[in-house]
C-alpha positions as CSV (number, residue, x, y, z in Angstrom):
1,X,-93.6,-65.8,43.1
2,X,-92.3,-68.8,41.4
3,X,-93.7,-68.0,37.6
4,X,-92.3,-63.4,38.3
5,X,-88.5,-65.7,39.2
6,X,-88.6,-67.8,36.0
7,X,-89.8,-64.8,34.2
8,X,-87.3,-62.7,34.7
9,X,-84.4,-65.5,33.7
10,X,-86.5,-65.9,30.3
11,X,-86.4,-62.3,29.9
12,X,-82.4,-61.8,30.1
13,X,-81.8,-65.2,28.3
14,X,-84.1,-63.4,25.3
15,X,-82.3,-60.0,25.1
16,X,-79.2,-62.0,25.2
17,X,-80.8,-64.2,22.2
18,X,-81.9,-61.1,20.6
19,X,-78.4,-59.2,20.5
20,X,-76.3,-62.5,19.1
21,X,-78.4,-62.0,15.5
22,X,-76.1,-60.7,13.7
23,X,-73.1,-61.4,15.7
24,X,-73.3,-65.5,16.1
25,X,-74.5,-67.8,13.7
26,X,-78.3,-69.8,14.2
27,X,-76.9,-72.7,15.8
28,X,-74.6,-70.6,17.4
29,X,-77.1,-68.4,19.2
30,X,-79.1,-71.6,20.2
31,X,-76.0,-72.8,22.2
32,X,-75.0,-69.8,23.6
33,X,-78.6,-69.2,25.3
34,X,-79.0,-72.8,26.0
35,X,-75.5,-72.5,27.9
36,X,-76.7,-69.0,29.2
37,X,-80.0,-70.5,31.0
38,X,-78.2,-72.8,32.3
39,X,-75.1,-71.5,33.7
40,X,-78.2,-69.5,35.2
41,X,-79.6,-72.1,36.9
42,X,-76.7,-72.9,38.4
43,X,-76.5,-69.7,39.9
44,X,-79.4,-69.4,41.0
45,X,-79.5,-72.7,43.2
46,X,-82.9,-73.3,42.5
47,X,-84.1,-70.2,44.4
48,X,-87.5,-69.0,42.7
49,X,-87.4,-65.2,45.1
50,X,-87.6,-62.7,42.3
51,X,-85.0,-60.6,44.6
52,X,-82.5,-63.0,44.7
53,X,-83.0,-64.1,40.9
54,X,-82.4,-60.2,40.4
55,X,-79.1,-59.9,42.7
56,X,-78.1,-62.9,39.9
57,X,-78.8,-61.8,36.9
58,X,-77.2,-58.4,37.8
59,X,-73.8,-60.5,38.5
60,X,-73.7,-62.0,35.2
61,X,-73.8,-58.1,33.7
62,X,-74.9,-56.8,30.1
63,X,-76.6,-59.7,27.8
64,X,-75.1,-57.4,25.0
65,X,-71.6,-57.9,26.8
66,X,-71.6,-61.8,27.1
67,X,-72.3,-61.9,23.7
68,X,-69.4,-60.1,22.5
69,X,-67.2,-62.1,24.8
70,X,-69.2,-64.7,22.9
71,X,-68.1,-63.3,19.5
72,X,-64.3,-62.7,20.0
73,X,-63.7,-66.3,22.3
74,X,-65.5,-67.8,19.1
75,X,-63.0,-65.5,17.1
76,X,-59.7,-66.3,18.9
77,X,-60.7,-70.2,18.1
78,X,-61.2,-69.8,14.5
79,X,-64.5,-70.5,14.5
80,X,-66.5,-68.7,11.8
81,X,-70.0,-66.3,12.9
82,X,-72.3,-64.7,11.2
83,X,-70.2,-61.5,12.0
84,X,-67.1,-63.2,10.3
85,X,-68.2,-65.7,8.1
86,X,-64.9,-67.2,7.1
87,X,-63.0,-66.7,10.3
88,X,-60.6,-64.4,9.0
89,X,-59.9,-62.2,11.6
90,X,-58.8,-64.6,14.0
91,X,-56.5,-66.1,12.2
92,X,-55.2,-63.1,11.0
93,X,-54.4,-61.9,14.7
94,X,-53.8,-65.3,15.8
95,X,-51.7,-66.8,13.0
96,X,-54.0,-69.1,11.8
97,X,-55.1,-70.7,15.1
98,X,-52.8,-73.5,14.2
99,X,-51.7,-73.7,18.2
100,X,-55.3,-74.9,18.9
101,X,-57.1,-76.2,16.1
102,X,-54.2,-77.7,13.8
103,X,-52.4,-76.1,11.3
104,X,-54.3,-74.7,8.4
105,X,-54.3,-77.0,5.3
106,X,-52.8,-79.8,6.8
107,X,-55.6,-82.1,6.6
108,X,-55.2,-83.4,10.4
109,X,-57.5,-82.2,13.1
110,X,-56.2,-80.3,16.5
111,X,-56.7,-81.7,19.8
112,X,-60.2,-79.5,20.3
113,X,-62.0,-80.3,17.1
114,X,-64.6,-82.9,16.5
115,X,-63.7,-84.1,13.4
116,X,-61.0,-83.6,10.5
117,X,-60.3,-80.2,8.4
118,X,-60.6,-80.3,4.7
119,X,-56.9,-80.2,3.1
120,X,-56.0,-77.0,2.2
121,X,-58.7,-75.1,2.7
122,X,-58.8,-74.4,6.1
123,X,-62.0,-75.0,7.2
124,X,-62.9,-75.1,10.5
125,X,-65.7,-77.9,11.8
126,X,-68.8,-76.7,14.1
127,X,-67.4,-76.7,17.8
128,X,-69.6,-79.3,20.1
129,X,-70.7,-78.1,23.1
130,X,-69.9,-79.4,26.4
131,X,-71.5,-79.5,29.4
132,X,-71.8,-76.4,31.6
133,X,-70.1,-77.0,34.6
134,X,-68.1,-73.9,35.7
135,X,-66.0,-71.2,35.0
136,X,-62.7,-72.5,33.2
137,X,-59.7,-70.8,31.8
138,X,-59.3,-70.1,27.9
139,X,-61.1,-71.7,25.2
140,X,-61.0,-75.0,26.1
141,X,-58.2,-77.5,25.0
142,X,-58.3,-76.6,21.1
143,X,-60.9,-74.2,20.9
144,X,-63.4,-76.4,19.6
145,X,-65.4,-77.2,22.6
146,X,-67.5,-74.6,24.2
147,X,-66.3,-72.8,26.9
148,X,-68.9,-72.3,29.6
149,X,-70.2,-69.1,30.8
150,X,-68.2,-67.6,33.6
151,X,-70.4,-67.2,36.9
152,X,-70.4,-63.2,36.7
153,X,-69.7,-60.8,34.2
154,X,-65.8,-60.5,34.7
155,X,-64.8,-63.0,37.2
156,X,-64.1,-66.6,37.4
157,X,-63.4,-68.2,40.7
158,X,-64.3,-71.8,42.0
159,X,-67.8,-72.1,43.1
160,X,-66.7,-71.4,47.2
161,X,-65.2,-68.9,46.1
162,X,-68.0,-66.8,44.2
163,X,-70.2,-68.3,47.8
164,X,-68.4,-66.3,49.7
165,X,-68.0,-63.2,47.7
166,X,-71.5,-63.2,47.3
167,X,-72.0,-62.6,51.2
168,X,-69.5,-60.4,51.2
169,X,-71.1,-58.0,48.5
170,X,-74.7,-58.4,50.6
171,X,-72.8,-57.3,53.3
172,X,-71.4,-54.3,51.9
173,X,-74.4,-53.1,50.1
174,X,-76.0,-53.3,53.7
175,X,-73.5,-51.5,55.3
176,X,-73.6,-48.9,52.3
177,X,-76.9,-48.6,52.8
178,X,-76.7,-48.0,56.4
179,X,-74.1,-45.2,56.0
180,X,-76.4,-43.2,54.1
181,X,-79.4,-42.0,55.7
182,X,-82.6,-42.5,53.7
183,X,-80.6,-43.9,50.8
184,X,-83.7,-45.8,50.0
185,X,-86.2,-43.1,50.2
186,X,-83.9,-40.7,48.0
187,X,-83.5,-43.7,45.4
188,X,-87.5,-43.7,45.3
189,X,-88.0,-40.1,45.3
190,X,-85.4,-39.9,42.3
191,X,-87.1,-42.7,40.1
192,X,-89.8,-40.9,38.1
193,X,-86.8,-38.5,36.9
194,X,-83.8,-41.1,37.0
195,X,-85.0,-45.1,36.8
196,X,-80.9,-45.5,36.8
197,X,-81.1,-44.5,40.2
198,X,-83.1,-47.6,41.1
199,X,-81.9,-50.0,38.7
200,X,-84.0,-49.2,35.8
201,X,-87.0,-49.5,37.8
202,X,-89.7,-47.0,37.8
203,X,-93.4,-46.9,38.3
204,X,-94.2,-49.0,35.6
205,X,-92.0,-51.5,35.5
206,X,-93.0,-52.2,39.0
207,X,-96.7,-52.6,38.0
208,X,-95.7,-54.9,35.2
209,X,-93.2,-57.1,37.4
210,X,-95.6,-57.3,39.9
211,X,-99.2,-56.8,39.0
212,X,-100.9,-58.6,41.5
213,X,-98.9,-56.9,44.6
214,X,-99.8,-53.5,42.6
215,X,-103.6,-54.2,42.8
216,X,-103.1,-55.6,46.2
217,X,-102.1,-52.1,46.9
218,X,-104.9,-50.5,45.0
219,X,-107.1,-52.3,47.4
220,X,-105.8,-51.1,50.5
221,X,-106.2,-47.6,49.2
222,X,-109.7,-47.7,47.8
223,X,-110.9,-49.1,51.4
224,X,-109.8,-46.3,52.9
225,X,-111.1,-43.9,50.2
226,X,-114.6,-45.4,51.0
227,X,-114.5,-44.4,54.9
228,X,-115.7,-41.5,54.6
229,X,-118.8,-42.7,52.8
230,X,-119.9,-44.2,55.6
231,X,-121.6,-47.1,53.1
232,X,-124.2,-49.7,54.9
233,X,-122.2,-52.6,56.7
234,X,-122.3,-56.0,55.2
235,X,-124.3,-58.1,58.0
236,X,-122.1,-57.0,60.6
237,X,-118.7,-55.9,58.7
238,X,-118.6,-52.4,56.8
239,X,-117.4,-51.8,53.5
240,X,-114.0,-50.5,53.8
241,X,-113.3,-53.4,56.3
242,X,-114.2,-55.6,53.7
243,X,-112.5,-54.0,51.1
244,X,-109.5,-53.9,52.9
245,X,-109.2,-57.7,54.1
246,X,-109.4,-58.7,50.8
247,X,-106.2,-56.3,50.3
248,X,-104.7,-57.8,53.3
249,X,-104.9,-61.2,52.2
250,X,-103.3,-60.6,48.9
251,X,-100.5,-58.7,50.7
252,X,-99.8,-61.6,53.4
253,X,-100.3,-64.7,50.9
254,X,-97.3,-62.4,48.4
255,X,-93.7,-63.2,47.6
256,X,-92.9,-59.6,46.6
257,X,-91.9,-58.7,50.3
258,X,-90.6,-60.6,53.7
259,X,-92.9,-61.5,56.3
260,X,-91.9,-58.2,58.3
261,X,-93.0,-55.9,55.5
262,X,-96.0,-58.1,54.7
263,X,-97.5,-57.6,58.4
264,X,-96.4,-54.0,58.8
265,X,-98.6,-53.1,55.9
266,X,-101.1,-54.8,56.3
267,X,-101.8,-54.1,59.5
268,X,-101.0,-50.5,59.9
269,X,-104.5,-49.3,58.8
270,X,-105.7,-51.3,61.9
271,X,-103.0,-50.1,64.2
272,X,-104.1,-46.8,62.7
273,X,-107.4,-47.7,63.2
274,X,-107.3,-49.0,67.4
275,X,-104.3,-47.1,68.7
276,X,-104.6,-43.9,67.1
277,X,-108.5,-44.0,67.8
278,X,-107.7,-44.3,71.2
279,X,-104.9,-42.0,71.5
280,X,-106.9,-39.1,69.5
281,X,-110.0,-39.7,71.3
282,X,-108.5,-39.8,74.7
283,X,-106.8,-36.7,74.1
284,X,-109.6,-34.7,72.3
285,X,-112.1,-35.6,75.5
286,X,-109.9,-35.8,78.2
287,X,-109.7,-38.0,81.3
288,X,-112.7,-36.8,83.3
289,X,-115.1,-36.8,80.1
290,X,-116.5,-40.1,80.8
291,X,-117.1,-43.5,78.4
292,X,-119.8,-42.4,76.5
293,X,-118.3,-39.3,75.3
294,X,-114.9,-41.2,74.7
295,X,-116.5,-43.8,72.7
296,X,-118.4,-41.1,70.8
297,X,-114.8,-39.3,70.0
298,X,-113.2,-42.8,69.1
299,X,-115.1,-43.5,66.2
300,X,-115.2,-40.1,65.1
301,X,-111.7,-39.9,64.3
302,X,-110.9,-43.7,64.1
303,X,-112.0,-43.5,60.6
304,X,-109.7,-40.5,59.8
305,X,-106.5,-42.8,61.9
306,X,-107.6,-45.8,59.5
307,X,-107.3,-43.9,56.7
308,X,-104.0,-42.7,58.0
309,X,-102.5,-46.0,58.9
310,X,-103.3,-47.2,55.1
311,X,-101.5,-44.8,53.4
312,X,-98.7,-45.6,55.8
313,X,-98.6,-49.1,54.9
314,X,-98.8,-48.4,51.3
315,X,-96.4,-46.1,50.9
316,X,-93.9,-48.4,52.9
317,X,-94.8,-51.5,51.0
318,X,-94.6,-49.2,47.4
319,X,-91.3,-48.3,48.8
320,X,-89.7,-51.5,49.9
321,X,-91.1,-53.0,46.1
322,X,-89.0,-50.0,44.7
323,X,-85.8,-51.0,46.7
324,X,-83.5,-52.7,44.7
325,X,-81.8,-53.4,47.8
């Protein structure tokens, strides 16, 4: 949903915010996130499917990393941080920076600055940022102005460019996945020992990402943990049927799975429910048993085949929220 899509670009904006202390200065840090979220944005086109939000963030890499590149392009200009106050060691290993920013001490300002040095001491003025509009090369004209963030985490390519290698990386992970049977399954059966193996995503973080499809899923299995109560009907509709259109709903009206996985479970407890009825009773009576004692078989085990069909369409829809495909 729109609000779980935002969410998650707040949350990697923050842990980026929360690894520069230390590293860049206050106004530094505001900057860098402000230049962060929106490089972001950009990115993401406007697309508010948590999937797709996730396939971007995972491009841009480690927050910790883009805050070290942060740190040293910062460094190579001069420009002093809270993790080197004066600016020392880049003009140590860059001989004073004076290609960029001017030369030390000489009182005039380089071509990148925003305003003059102090004569003779060195000084370097507070960069200004600029606007974020796509990767560039090096650290700007003189160093001064901010550089923007880089589309993903070690590549910078014009924005066609990064289009098409986008496909071309969906493509391949679906051909990856196709190569290796059950890929997805084994990914899922490995998460409770290795979350790595799924991304970092295990039981829980699934329930906290996505809290409403988790109790949509609760739903479906408590209405078929009530069948065999055999509870009084509701007017004309029994309990579990109740129980579990109120699951379905929630299921159909979500954003945590495409429309094919949203119908398949949702309606495999009444698939489960009708065809394997009919199939069980029909076989368990036979041809020449009649109606009566075919009806009589059909809703004897059509409670079991409901029951069935619902822990079918749970565990597929559990599984295809694990997926980080």
């Amino acid at each position: 949903m729109i609000e779980r899509a935002d969410q998650l670009v707040l949350n990697y904006v923050s842990k980026a915010a929360d690894a520069a202390h230390g590293v860049l200065r206050a106004d530094q840090r505001l900057d860098f996130a402000r230049r962060l979220r929106a490089r972001i944005e950009v990115e993401r086109g406007g697309s508010q499917n948590a999937r797709q939000v996730t396939k971007v963030l995972a491009r841009f890499g480690d927050p910790v990393a883009l805050v070290e590149r942060e740190a040293r392009r910062l460094a190579e200009a001069g420009v002093a941080t809270a993790r080197d106050p004066a600016g020392v060691g880049a003009r140590a290993s860059g001989g004073g920076a004076g290609t960029s920013l001017g030369t030390a001490g000489s009182g005039t300002a380089g071509p990148g600055t925003t305003g003059p040095r102090t004569a003779g001491t060195g000084a370097v003025t507070r960069p200004v940022s600029g606007p974020v509009s796509g990767p560039s090369d090096g650290a700007g004209a003189g160093g001064g102005a901010t550089r923007p963030l880089p589309a993903v985490d070690g590549e910078e390519a014009p924005p066609g460019v990064r289009a098409y290698r986008g496909i071309a990386q969906d493509s391949l992970d679906r051909r990856q996945g196709m190569g290796l049977p059950f890929a997805g399954l084994r990914r899922a059966a490995m998460s409770s020992a290795n979350p790595m193996a799924t991304g970092g995503r295990d039981a829980r973080t699934i329930v906290k990402e996505y809290p409403r499809d988790t109790a949509a899923l609760v739903i479906l299995v408590l209405a078929a943990l009530l069948v065999p109560f055999h509870l009084p009907a509701v007017a004309i509709f029994q309990i579990p049927l109740v129980v579990w259109a109120v699951g379905a709903v929630m299921v159909l009206f979500s954003d945590a799975w495409n429309v094919r996985d949203r119908f398949v479970g949702a309606g495999a407890p009444l698939l489960g429910y009708a065809v394997g009825g009919v199939l069980i009773g029909g076989l368990r009576v036979g041809i020449e048993a009649g109606m009566e004692a075919f009806v009589t078989q059909f809703f004897d085990v059509s409670g079991t085949m409901f029951m069935i069909g619902t822990g079918a369409g749970v565990l597929w829809l559990a599984y295809r929220l694990l997926d980080v495909n």
